[in-house]
C-alpha positions as MATLAB code, in Angstrom:
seq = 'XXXXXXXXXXXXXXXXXXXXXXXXXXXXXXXXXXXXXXXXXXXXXXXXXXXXXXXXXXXXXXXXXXXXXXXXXXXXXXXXXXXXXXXXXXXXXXXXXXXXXXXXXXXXXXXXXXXXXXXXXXXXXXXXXXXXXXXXXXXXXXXXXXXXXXXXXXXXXXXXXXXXXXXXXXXXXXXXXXXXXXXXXXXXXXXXXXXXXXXXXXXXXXXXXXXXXXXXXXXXXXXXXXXXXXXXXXXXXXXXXXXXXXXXXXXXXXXXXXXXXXXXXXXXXXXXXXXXXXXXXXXXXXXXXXXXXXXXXXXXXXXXXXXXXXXXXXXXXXXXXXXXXXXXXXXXXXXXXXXXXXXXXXXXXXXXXXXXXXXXXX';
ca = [
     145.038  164.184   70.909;
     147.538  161.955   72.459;
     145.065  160.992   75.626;
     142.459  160.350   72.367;
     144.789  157.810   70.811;
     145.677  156.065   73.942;
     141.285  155.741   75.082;
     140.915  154.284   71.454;
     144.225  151.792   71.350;
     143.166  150.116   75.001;
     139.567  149.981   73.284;
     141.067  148.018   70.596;
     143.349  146.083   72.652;
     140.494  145.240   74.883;
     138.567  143.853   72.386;
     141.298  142.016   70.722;
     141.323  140.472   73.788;
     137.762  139.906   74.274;
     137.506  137.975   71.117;
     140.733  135.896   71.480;
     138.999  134.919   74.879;
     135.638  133.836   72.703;
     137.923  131.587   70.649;
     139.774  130.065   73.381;
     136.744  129.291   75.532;
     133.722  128.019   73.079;
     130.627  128.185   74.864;
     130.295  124.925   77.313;
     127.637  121.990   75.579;
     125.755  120.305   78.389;
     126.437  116.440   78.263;
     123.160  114.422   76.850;
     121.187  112.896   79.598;
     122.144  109.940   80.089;
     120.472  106.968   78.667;
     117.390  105.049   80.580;
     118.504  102.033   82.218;
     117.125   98.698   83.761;
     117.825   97.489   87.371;
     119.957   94.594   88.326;
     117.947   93.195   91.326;
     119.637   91.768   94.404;
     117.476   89.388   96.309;
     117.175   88.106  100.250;
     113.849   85.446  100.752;
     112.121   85.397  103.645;
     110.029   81.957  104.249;
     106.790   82.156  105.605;
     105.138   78.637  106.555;
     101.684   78.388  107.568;
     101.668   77.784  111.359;
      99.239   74.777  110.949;
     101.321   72.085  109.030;
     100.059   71.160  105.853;
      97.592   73.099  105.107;
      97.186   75.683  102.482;
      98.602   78.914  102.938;
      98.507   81.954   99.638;
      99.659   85.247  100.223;
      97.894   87.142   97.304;
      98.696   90.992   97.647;
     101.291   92.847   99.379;
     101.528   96.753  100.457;
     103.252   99.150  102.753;
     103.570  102.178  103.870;
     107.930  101.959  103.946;
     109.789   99.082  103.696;
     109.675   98.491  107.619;
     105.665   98.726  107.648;
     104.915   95.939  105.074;
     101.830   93.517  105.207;
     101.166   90.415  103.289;
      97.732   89.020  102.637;
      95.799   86.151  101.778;
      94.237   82.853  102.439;
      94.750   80.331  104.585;
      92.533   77.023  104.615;
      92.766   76.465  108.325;
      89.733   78.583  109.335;
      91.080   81.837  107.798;
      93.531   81.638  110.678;
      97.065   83.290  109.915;
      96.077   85.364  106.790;
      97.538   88.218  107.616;
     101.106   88.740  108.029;
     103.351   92.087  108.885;
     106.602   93.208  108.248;
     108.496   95.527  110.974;
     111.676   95.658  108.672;
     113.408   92.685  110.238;
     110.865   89.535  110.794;
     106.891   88.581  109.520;
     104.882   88.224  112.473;
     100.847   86.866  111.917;
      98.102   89.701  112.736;
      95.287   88.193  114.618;
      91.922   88.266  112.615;
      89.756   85.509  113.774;
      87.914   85.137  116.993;
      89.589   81.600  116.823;
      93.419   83.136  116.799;
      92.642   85.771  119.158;
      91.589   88.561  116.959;
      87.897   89.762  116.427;
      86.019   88.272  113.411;
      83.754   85.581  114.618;
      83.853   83.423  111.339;
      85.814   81.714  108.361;
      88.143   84.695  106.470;
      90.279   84.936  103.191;
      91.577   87.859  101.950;
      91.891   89.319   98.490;
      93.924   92.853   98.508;
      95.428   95.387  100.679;
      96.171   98.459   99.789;
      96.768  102.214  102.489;
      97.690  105.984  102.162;
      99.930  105.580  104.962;
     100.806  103.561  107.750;
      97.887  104.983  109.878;
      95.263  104.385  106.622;
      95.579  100.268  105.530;
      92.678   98.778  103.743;
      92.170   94.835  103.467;
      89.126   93.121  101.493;
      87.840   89.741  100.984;
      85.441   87.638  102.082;
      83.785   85.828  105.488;
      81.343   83.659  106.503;
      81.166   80.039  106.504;
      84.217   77.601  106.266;
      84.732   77.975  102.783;
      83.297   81.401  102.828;
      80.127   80.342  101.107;
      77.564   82.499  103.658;
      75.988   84.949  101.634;
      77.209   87.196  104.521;
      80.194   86.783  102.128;
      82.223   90.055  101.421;
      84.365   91.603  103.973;
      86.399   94.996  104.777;
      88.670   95.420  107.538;
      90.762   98.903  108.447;
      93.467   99.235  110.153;
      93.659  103.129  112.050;
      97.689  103.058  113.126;
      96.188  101.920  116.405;
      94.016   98.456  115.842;
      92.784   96.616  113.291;
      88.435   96.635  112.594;
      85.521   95.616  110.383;
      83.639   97.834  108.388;
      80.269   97.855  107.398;
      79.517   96.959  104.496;
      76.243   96.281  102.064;
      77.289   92.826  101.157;
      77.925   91.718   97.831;
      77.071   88.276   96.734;
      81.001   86.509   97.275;
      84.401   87.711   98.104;
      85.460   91.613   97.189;
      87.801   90.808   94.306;
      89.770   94.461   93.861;
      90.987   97.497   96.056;
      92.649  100.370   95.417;
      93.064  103.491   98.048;
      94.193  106.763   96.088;
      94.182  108.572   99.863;
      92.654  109.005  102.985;
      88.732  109.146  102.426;
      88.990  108.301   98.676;
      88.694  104.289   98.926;
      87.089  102.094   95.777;
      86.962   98.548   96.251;
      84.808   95.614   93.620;
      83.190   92.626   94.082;
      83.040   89.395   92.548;
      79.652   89.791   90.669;
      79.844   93.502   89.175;
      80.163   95.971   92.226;
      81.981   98.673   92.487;
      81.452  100.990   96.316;
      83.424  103.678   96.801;
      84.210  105.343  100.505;
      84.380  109.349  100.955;
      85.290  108.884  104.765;
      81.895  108.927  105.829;
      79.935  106.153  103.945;
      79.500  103.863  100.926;
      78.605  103.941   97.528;
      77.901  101.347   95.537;
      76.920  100.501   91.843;
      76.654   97.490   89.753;
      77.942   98.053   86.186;
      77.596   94.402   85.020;
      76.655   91.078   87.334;
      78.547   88.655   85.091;
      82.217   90.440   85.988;
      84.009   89.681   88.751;
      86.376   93.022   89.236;
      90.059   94.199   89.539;
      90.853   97.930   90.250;
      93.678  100.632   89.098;
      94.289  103.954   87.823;
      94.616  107.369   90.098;
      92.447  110.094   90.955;
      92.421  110.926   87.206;
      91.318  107.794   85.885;
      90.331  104.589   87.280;
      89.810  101.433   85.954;
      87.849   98.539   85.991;
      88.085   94.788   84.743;
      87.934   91.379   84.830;
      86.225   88.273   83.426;
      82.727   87.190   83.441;
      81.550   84.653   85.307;
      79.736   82.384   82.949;
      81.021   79.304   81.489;
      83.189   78.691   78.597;
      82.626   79.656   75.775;
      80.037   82.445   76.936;
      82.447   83.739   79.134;
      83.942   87.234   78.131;
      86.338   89.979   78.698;
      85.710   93.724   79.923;
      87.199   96.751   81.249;
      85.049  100.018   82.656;
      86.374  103.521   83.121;
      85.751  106.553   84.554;
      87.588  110.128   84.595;
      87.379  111.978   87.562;
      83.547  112.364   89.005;
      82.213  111.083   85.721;
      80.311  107.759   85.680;
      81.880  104.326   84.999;
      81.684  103.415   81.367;
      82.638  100.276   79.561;
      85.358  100.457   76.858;
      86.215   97.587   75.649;
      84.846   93.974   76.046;
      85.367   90.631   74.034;
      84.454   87.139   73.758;
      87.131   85.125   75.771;
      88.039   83.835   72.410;
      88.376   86.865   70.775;
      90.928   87.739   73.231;
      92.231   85.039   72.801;
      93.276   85.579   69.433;
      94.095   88.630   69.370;
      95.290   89.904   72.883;
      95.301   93.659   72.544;
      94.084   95.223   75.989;
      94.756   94.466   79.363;
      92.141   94.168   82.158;
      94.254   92.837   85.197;
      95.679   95.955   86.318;
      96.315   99.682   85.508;
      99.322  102.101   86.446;
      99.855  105.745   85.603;
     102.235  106.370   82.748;
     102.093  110.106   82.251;
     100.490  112.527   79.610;
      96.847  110.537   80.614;
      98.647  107.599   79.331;
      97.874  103.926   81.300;
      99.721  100.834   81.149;
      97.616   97.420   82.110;
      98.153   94.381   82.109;
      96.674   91.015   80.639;
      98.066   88.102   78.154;
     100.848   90.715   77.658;
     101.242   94.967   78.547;
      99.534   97.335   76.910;
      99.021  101.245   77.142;
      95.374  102.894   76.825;
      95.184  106.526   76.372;
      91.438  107.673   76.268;
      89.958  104.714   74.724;
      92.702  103.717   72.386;
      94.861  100.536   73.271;
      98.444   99.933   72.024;
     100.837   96.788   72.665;
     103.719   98.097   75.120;
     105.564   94.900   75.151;
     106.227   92.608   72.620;
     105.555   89.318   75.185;
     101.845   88.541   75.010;
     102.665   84.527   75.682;
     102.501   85.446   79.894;
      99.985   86.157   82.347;
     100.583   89.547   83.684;
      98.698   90.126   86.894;
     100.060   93.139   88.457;
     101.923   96.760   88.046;
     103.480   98.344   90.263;
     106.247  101.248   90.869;
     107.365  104.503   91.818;
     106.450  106.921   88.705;
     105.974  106.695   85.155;
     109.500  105.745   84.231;
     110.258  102.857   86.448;
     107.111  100.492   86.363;
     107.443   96.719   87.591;
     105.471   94.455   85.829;
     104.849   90.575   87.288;
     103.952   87.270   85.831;
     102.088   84.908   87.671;
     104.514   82.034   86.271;
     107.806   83.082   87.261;
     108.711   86.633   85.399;
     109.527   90.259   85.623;
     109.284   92.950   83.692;
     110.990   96.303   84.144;
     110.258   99.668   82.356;
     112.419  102.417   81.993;
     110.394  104.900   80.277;
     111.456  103.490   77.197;
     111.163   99.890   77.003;
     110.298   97.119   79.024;
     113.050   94.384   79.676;
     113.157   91.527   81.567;
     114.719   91.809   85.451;
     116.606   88.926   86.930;
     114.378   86.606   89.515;
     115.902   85.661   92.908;
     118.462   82.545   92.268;
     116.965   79.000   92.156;
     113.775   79.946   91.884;
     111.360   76.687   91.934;
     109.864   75.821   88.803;
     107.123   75.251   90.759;
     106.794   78.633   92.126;
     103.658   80.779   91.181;
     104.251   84.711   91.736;
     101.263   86.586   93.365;
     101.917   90.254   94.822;
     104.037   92.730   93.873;
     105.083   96.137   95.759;
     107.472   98.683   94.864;
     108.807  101.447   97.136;
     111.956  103.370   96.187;
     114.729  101.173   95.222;
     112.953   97.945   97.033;
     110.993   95.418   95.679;
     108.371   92.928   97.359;
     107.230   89.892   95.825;
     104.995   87.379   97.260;
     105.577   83.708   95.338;
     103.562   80.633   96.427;
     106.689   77.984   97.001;
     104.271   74.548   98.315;
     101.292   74.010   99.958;
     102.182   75.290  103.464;
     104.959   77.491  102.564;
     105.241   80.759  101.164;
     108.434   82.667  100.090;
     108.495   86.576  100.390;
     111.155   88.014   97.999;
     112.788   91.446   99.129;
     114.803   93.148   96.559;
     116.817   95.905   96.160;
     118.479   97.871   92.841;
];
């Protein structure tokens, strides 16, 4: 009896015990995440001046593969000499193109776009041919294999190729100036023409892409559109309007297109906007700039730039405006844009012979 008395008191004890412990120690709450933030940007410029004094130089796109494998692209008016410039982390050195530099592309060149999967995969498009590029052995592609820089054939298109956009190695889409669109599977072209009036800009993932731009015609039959196509599917157009219209109402973007998550897109125009399936919604409340390009590192931290001197950060939440590099001409125009971790590359037109790379970091 006794040993039955002293089992049941420790029993109790123990669970005297046991609940005095509950009340002591309430179960732990996990701290909220915390809240989405924006960047504060710290800038260093590098100057670029065009080796031929006085003449026009305009880097227009930027990529890498890291921030010590960065290229810069563009035009230069003297001969399409010095349009391509590369970045091994601590200087910009010119690429040789032209047969007249050095290089191995017996005519006039300007580029457009570059774009890579990697340092060994780097696209560049544009045109050649012709001073002012006005052969109608206009468009060019060159590809650069980790070892050497070459052309590729291509079906010409009418002018310059206007868009690029590599989503990886053997998946390549690039557009032209007058409505085509090729694509590149590793072993040869495609090409289509979904409307002859549009000169082109590309974006999206293997998802989605996207396509549009502005007609060609002249005010005020000139006019808006942006194609689309999901996967394998065909390219469709979604949305078009006059250049009035838009005008008036500027409620879709056709400049450029980023991944947002949940089949969600931002793009850019007069203004950011969001598409998801064929449904547009404003995503930023400025729709008084010219937004030309997106770029970032996922869904949540997207860089947005305007060609006249502004940036545009968002955080998954909202977009808010990033601080520009101190004294910042007024007469600066912004062109490319490239994101990579916590570094930032913009490209921004300074004068005529003298361009200004901006490297951040946040």
């Amino acid at each position: 009896m006794n040993n039955k008395i002293v089992f049941l008191s420790i029993l109790f004890l123990s669970f005297a015990l046991l609940q005095i412990q509950c009340k002591k120690d309430p179960p732990v709450t996990p701290p909220p995440d915390p809240e989405p933030t924006h960047p504060t940007i710290t800038w260093r410029a590098d100057t670029i001046r065009n080796p031929y004094k006085g003449w026009q130089l305009l880097l227009l796109s930027i990529w890498g593969s890291d921030t010590n494998d960065v290229y810069a692209i563009g035009h230069n008016a003297v001969g399409g000499n010095a349009s391509l410039y590369h970045f091994d982390g601590t200087q910009w050195s010119v690429i040789k193109i032209t047969k007249a530099e050095g290089g191995f592309i017996d005519s006039y060149v300007s580029f457009r776009e570059i774009d890579g999967s990697g340092k060994n995969d780097v696209w560049a498009v544009g045109r050649r041919g012709g001073y002012y590029g006005s052969s109608i052995d206009s468009s060019l592609v060159i590809h650069f294999d980790g070892s050497s820089w070459k052309e590729i054939q291509i079906d010409r298109g009418k002018h310059s190729l206007q868009g690029l956009k590599v989503l990886g190695l053997n998946d390549v889409y690039m557009s032209g100036t007058y409505g085509e669109i090729y694509h590149f599977d590793g072993t040869q072209f495609t090409k289509i023409v979904v409307d002859t009036n549009l000169a082109i800009k590309l974006g999206g993932d293997k998802q989605r892409m996207f396509a549009g731009g502005i007609s060609t015609l002249l005010y005020p039959n000139q006019y808006i559109s942006v194609f689309s196509k999901v996967g394998n599917g065909t390219w469709t157009r979604i949305t078009t309007a006059t250049e009035i219209e838009y005008g008036q109402k500027r409620n879709f973007g056709f400049r450029d297109f980023y991944p947002a998550g949940s089949d969600k897109y931002f793009a850019c125009g007069e203004g950011i906007f969001s598409i998801q399936d064929t449904f547009w919604h404003s995503s930023s409340s400025d729709k008084s700039h010219p937004y030309i390009r997106l770029s970032g590192t996922s869904p949540t931290n997207v860089f947005a730039l305007c060609q006249t001197r502004k940036i545009l950060h968002w955080n998954g939440v909202d977009w808010r405006e990033s601080n520009l590099p101190e004294n910042i001409s007024t007469n600066s125009t912004l062109w490319g844009l490239w994101v990579k971790g916590n570094n930032i590359f913009i490209s921004c037109y300074y004068k005529e012979d003298t361009n200004i790379i901006y490297r951040g970091t946040y």
